[in-house]
C-alpha positions as CSV (number, residue, x, y, z in Angstrom):
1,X,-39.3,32.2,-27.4
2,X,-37.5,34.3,-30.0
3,X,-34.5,35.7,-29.3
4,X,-33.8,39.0,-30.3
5,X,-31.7,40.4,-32.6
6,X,-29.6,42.3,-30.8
7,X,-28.9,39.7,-28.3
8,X,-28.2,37.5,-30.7
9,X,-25.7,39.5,-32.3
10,X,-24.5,40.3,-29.2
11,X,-20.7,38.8,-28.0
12,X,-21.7,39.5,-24.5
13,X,-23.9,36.4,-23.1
14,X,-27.2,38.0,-21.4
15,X,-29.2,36.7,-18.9
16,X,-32.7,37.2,-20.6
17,X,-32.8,37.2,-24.7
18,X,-36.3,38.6,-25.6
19,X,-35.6,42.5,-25.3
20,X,-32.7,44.5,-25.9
21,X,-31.2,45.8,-22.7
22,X,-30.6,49.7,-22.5
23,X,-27.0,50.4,-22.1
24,X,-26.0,52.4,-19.8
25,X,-23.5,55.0,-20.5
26,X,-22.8,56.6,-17.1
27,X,-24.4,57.2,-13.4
28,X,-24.8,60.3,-11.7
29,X,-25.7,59.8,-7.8
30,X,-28.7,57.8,-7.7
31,X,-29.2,57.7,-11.4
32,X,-28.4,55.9,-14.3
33,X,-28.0,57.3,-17.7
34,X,-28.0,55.7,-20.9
35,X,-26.8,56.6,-23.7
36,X,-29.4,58.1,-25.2
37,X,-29.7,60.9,-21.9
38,X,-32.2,58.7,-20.6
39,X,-32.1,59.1,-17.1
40,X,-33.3,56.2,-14.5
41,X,-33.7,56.0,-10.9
42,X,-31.5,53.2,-9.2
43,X,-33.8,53.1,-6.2
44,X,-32.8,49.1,-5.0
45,X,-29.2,49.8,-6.1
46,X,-29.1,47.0,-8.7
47,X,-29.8,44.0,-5.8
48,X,-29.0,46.2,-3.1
49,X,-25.4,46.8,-4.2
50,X,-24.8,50.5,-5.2
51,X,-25.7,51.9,-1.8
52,X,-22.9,54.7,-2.2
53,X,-24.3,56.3,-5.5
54,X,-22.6,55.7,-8.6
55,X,-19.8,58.6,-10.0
56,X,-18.2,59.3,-7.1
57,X,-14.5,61.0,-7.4
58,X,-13.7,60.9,-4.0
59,X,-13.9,56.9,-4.0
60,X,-12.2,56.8,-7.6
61,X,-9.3,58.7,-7.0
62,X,-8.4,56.3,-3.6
63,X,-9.5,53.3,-5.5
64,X,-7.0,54.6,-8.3
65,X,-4.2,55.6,-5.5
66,X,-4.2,51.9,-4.1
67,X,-4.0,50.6,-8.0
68,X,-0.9,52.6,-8.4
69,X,0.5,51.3,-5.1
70,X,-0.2,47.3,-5.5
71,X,-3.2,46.0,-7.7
72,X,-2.8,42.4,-6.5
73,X,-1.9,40.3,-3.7
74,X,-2.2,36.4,-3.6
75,X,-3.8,35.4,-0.5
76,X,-2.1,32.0,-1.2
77,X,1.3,33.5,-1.1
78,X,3.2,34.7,2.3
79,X,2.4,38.2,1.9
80,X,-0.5,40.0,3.3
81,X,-1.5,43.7,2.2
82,X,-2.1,46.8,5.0
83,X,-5.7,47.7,2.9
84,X,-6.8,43.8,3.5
85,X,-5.9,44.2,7.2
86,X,-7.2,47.3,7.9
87,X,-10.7,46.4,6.6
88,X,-10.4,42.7,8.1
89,X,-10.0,44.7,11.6
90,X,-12.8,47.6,11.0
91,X,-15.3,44.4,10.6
92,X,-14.1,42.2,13.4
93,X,-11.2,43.5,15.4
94,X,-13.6,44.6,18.4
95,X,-14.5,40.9,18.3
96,X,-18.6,40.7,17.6
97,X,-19.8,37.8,19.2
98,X,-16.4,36.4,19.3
99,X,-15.8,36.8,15.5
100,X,-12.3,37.5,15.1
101,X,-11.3,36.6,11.9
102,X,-12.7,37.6,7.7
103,X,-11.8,36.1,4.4
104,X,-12.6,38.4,1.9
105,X,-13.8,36.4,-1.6
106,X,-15.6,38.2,-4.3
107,X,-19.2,37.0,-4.3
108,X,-21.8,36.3,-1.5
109,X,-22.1,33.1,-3.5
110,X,-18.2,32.1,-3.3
111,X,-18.9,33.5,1.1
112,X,-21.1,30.9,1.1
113,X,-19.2,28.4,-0.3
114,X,-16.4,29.0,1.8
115,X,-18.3,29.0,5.0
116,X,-19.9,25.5,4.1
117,X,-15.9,24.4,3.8
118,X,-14.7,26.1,6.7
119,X,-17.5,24.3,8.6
120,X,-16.6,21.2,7.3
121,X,-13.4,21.9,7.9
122,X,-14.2,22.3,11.8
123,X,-15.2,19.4,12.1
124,X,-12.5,17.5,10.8
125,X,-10.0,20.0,12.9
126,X,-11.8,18.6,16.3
127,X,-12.2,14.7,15.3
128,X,-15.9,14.8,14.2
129,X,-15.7,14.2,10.5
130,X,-19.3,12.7,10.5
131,X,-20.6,16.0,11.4
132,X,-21.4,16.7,7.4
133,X,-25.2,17.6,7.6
134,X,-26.3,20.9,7.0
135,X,-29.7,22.3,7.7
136,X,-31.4,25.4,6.0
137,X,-34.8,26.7,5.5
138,X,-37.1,26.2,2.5
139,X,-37.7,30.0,0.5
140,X,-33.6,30.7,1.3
141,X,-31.1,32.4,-0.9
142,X,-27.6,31.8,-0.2
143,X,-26.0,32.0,-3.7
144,X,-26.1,30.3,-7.4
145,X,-22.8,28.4,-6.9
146,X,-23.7,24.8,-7.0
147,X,-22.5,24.8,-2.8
148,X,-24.7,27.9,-1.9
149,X,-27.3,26.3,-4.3
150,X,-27.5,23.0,-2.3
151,X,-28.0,24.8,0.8
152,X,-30.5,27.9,-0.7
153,X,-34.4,26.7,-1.0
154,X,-35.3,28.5,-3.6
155,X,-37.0,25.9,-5.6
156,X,-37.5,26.9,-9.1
157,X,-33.5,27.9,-8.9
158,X,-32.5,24.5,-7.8
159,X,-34.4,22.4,-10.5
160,X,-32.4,22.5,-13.1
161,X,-29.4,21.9,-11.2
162,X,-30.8,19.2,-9.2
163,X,-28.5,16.4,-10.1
164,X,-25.2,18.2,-9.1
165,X,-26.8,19.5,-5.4
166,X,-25.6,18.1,-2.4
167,X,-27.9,15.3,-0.9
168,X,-26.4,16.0,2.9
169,X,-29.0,19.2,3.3
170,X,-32.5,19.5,4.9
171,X,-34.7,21.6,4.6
172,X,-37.4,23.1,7.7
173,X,-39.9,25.6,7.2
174,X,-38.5,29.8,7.5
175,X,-39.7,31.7,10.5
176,X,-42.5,34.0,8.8
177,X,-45.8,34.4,10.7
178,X,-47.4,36.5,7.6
179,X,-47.9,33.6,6.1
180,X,-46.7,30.5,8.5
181,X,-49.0,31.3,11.9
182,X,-51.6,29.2,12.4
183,X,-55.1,30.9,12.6
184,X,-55.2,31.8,16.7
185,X,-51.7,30.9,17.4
186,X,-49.6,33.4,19.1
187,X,-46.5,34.4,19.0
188,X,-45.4,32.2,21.4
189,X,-46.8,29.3,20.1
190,X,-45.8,29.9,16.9
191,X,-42.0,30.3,17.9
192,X,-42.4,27.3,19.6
193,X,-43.6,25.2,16.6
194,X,-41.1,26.5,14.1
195,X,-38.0,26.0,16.9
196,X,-39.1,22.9,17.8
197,X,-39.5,21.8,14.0
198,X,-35.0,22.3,13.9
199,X,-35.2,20.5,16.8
200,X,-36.7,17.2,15.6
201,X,-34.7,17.8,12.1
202,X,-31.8,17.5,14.1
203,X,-32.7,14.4,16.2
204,X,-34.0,12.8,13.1
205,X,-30.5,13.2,11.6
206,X,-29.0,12.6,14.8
207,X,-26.8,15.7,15.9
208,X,-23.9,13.8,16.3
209,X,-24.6,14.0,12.2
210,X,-25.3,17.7,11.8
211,X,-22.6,20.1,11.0
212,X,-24.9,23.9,10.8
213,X,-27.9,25.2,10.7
214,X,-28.0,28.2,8.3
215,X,-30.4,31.0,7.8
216,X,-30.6,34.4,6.7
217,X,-30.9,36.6,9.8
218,X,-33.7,38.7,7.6
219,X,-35.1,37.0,4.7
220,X,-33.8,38.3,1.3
221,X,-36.1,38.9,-1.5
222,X,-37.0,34.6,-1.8
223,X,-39.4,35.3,1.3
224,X,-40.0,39.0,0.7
225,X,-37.4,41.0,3.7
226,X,-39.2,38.8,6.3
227,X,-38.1,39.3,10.1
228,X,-38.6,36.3,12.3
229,X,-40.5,36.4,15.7
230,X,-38.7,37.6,18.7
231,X,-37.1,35.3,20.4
232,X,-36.4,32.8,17.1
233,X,-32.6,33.7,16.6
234,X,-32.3,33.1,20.6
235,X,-33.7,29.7,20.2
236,X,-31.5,28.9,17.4
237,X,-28.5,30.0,18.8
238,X,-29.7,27.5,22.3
239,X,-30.2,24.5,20.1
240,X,-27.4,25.2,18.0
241,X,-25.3,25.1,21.5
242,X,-26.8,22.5,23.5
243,X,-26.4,19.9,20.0
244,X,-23.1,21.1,19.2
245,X,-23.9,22.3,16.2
246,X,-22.8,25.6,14.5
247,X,-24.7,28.6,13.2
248,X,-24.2,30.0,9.8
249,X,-25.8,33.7,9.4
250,X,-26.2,35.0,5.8
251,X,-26.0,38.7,6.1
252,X,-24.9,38.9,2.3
253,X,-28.0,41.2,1.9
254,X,-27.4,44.4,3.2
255,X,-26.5,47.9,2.2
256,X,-25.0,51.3,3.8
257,X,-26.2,54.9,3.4
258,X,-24.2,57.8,2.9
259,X,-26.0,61.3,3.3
260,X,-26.1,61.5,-0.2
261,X,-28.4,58.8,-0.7
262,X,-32.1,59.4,0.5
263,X,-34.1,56.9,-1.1
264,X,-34.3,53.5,0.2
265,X,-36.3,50.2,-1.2
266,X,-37.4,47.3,0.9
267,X,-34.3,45.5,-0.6
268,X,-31.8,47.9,0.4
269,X,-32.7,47.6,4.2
270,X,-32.9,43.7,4.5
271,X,-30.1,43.0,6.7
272,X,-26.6,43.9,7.8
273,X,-24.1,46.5,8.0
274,X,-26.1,48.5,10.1
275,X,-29.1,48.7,8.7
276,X,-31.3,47.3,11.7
277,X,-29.7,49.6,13.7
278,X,-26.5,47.4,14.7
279,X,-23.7,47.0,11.9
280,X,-24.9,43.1,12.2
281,X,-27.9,42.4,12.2
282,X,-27.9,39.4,14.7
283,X,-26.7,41.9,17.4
284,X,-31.0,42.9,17.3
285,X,-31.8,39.3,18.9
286,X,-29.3,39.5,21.8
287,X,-27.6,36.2,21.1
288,X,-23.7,36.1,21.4
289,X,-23.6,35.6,18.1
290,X,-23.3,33.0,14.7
291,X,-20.3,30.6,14.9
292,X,-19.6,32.0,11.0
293,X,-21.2,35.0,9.3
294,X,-21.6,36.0,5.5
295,X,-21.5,39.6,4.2
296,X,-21.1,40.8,0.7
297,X,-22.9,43.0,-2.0
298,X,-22.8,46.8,-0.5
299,X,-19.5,45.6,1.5
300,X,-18.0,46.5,-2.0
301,X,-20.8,48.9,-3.1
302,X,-20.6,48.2,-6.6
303,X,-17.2,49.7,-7.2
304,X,-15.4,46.1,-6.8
305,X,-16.7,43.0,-6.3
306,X,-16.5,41.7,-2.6
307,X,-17.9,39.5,-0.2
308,X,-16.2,37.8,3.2
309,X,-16.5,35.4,6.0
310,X,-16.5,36.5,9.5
311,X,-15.0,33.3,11.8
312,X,-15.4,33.0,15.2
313,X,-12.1,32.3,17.3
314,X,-13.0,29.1,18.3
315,X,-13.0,27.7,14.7
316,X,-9.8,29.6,14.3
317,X,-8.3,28.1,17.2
318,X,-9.7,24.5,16.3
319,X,-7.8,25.2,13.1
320,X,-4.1,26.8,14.9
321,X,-4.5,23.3,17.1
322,X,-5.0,21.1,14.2
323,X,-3.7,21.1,11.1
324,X,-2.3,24.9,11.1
325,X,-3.9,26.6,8.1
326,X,-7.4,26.7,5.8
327,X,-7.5,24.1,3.1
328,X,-9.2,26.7,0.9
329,X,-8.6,29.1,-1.3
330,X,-9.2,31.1,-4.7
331,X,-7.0,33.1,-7.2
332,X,-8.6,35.9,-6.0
333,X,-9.4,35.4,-2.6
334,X,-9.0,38.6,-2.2
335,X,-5.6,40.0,0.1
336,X,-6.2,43.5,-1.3
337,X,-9.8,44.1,-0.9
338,X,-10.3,48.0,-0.2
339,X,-8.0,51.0,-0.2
């Protein structure tokens, strides 16, 4: 394939090399404008990021007040930041489910990763180190970092990579009765067969093995904004319980709407943030809960990256009891996510 010339002149390293990519000079709303006055409709929001419109003063000029206050704050240091704390308390302080705690990363990728460590961690925190088996579902996206790789199923993504992915993931079939239901099957049935596929993954492994089952609560764009049957996310949460095992809920993909922004895609109203109806999407199956949650993209809308963890109190608490802190971290594990 040739590459073309601009690219190839280019300093900047892009992500596809046969056409010259418009640039884009400013946004205006829902629009995008290049820089020749072109001017083009950003109806998904990028990947479902830019929910709030692009342009807007109101969000600059407090973005720009908290830069002028404090710009940074290590997460690893023994300082914590009132914007961090106040957004850490609008997502969990009415304790969802029983999630009580976030850690705010930059990525839905690096939200991944850390919720694979704080898992691992768990387990370590309550004497079950062996617990180090993860289950997913095939046609998953839970990030591109080689951690959120080993546990997505997107196939074609993995290849490459295949060498460096974890071996201590399995995959079972996603919960999509377009294409999955038998001819004749029911509902029912079908919710049957797919639940009691986890189920015999996790005796295979042997539970006393398995560390998570993770899913996205509604399919991103990998399986097409697919909804399970009713009644799936029920059974899952059951197994999860009666095997002691816990439940890992990608949200990442998910987006808010302001009233100035009319026009929604399928990917803007896959999951999350209150776009089901409930600012989490789990809360639609009536389960208590996941044991640990990711959100990200429109949690940051485009204006800064972010992304976060919501934790359960009992992995908290397994963590004040045992060794008294998380044994993870980034530069920018984010202290100072929001103003």
């Amino acid at each position: 394939m040739a590459c073309h010339p601009f690219v190839a002149q280019s300093s900047l390293f892009h992500r596809t090399f046969a056409y010259e990519p418009e640039t884009i000079e400013s946004g205006q709303g829902i629009a995008l404008i290049t820089n020749t006055g072109r001017r083009i409709l950003d109806a998904s929001s990028g990947p479902a990021v830019s929910c709030l419109g692009h342009s807007r003063p109101d969000i600059a000029q407090i973005v720009a007040e908290q830069i002028n206050k404090v710009a940074y704050v290590y997460s690893g240091s023994r300082f914590t930041s009132q914007a961090g704390e106040e957004l850490a308390t609008e997502l969990v302080g009415h304790r969802p489910g029983g999630l009580s705690k976030a850690i705010f990363v930059n990525s839905g990728s690096e939200a991944t990763d850390a919720a694979i460590k704080l898992a691992t961690q768990y387990w370590h925190e309550v004497g079950q180190p062996q617990k180090r088996h993860f289950i997913a579902r095939k046609q998953s996206y839970h990030g591109n970092t080689l951690g959120a790789l080993s546990i997505s199923g997107h196939d074609s993504r993995r290849q490459l990579y295949a060498d460096w992915l974890s071996s201590n993931v399995s995959f079972v079939e996603p919960n999509m009765p377009y294409r999955f239901k038998h001819h004749g099957e029911t509902d029912a049935q079908y919710l049957k067969r797919s639940v009691d596929e986890i189920e015999d993954e996790i005796t295979r492994l042997g539970p006393q093995n398995v560390a998570a089952f993770v899913a996205e609560t509604v399919s991103g764009t990998t399986l097409g904004c697919a909804p399970a049957v009713e009644g799936y996310f029920k059974a899952v949460r059951d197994i999860c319980d009666r095997y002691d095992i816990l439940l890992i809920l990608d949200e990442v993909c998910q987006s808010q709407q302001n009233g100035e922004l009319r026009i929604l895609t399928q990917s803007q109203i896959m999951c999350g943030m209150g776009k089901t109806g409930t600012l989490h999407a789990w809360e639609q199956e009536g389960i208590r809960g996941p044991d640990l949650q990711t959100i990200g993209k429109a949690l940051g809308a485009g204006f800064l990256p972010l992304s976060a963890v919501l934790v359960h109190e009992k992995i908290f608490d397994a963590l004040v009891k045992g060794s008294g802190g998380l044994a993870h971290g980034h530069t920018f594990q984010v202290c100072e996510p929001w103003p």
